[in-house]
C-alpha positions in Angstrom: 5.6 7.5 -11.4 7.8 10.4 -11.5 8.7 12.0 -7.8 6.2 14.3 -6.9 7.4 14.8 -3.5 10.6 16.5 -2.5 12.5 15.3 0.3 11.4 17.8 3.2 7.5 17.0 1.9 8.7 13.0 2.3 10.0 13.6 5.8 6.9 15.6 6.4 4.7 13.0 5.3 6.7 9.9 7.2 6.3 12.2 10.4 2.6 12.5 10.2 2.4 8.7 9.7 5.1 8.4 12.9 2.6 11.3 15.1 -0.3 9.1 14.0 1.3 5.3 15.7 1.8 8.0 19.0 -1.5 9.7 19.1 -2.7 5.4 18.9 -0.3 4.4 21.9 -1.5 7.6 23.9 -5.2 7.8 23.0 -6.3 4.5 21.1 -7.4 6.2 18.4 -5.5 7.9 14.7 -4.7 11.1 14.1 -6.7 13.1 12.5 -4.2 15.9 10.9 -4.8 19.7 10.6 -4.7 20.3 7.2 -3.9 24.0 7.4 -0.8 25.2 6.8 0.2 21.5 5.0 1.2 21.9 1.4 -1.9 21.9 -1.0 -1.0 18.6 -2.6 -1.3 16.7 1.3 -4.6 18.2 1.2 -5.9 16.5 -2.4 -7.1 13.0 -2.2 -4.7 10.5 -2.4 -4.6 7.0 -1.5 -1.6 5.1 0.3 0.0 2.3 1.8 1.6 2.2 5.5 4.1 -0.5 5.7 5.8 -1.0 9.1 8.9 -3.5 9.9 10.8 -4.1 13.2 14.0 -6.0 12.1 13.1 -6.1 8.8 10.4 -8.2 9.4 6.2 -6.9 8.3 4.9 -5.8 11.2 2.0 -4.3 9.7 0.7 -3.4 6.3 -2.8 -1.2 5.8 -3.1 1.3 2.9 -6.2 2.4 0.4 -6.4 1.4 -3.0 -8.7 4.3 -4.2 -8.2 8.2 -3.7 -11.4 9.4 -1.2 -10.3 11.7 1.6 -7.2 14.1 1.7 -3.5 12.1 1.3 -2.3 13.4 4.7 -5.3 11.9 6.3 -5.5 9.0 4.3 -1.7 8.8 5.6 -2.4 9.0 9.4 -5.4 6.7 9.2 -3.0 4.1 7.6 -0.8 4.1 9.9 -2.9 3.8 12.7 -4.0 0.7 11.1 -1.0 -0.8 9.8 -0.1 -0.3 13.8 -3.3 -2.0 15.4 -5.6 -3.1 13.3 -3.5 -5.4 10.8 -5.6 -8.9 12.1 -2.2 -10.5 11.2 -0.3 -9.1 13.8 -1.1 -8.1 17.4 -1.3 -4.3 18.2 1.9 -2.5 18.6 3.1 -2.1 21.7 5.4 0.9 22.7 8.2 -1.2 23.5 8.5 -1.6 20.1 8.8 2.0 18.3 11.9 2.3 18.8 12.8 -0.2 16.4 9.7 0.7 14.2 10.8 1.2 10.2 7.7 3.1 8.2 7.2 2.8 4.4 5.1 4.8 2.6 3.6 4.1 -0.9 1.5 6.5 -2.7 -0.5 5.3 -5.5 -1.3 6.5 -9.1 -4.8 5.7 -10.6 -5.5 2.0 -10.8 -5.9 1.7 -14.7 -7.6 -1.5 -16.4 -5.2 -3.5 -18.1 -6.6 -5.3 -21.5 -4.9 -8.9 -22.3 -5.8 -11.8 -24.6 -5.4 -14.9 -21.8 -2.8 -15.0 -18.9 0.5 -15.7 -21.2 -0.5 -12.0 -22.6 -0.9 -10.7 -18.6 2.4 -12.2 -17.9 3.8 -10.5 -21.2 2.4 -6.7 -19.8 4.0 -7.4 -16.2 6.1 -5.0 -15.4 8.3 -6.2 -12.5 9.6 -3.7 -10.1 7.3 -0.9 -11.6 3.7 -2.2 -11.6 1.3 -2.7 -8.8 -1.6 -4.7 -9.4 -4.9 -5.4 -8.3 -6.7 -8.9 -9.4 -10.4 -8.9 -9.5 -13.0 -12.3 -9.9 -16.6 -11.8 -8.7 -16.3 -11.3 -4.6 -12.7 -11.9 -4.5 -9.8 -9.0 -4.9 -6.5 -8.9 -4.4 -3.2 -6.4 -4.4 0.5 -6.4 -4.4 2.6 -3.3 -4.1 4.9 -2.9 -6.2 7.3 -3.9 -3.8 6.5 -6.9 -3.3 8.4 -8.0 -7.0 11.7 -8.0 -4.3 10.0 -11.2 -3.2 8.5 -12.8 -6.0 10.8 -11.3 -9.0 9.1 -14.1 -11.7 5.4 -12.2 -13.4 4.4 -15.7 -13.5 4.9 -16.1 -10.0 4.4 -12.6 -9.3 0.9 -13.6 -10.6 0.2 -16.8 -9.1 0.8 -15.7 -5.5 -1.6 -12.6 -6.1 -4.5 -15.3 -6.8 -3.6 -16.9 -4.0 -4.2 -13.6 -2.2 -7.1 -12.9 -3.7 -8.9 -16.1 -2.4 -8.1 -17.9 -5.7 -6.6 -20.9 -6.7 -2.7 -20.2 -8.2 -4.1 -21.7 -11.9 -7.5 -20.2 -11.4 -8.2 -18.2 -15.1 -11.4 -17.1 -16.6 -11.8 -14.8 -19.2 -14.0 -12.8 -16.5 -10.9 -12.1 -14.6 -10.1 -7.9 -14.5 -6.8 -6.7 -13.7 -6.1 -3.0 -13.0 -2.3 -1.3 -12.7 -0.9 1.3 -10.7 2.7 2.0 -9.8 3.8 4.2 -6.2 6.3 6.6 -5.0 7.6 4.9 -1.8 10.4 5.8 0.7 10.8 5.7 3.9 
């Protein structure tokens, strides 16, 4: 995904997420951002990812797959989330924002991806670009893009995303959809 943002719009965007954690702490409740005067493009729908870390540890992770309300709200409800609602972490206390590290990820259009059996999934993977999401009847699972710092193997890459997904790591079916999206992240 080729930049779309310049680096005043990034800083722009990583201080609505930032205002967004504050107005939580203060009132319990996101920001909802005044989309006047933002640049038109923060007003289009756009979906995200909020990624926080203290000490380069997760500390929360919430984000949108699908593009439904503006990006700049989409933005600030994320990060609101990622800061108290993440049910694998407690809510964020202010003690800690002042070692708080935000990521943001915005995401292209999921699109399908067509393969043979999982050898020919593997073969498409992308590592370090794609982000996928794995779909099997009721459960669904994603991994930024990111995440390929972790788990740098497609195979593994793969397997762990099942896992995610509520599946077993060998689970396959032919039934089994697979959609692709890459991001623009910085922090």
């Amino acid at each position: 995904m080729a930049d779309r943002y310049n680096p005043a719009e990034r800083q722009l965007l990583l201080a609505i997420a930032r205002a967004s954690i504050d107005h939580g702490l203060k009132s319990g409740t996101a920001l909802l951002p005044d989309l006047g005067g933002l640049p038109e493009k923060f007003c289009e729908p756009g979906a995200s990812f909020v990624t926080l870390e203290t000490h380069g540890q997760l500390r929360g992770c919430i984000g949108r797959l699908e593009a439904s309300r503006p990006l700049a709200t989409d933005i600030a409800a994320n990060a609101y989330a990622a800061a108290f609602e993440d049910p694998r972490f407690p809510p964020l206390q202010e003690r800690e924002t002042p070692n708080l590290e935000l990521h943001l990820s915005i995401l292209s259009p999921a699109q399908p991806m067509r393969f043979r059996d999982q050898n020919d999934l593997i073969a498409q993977l992308r590592p370090g670009i794609d982000g996928l999401i794995l779909e099997e009847g009721y459960h669904r699972g994603t991994f930024l893009p990111s995440v390929w710092d972790s788990l740098p193997s497609p195979g593994e890459f793969l397997r762990h995303l099942k896992r995610k997904a509520g599946l077993a790591p060998d689970y396959w079916s032919d039934s089994l959809r697979v959609f692709r999206y890459v991001t623009e992240s910085f922090s």
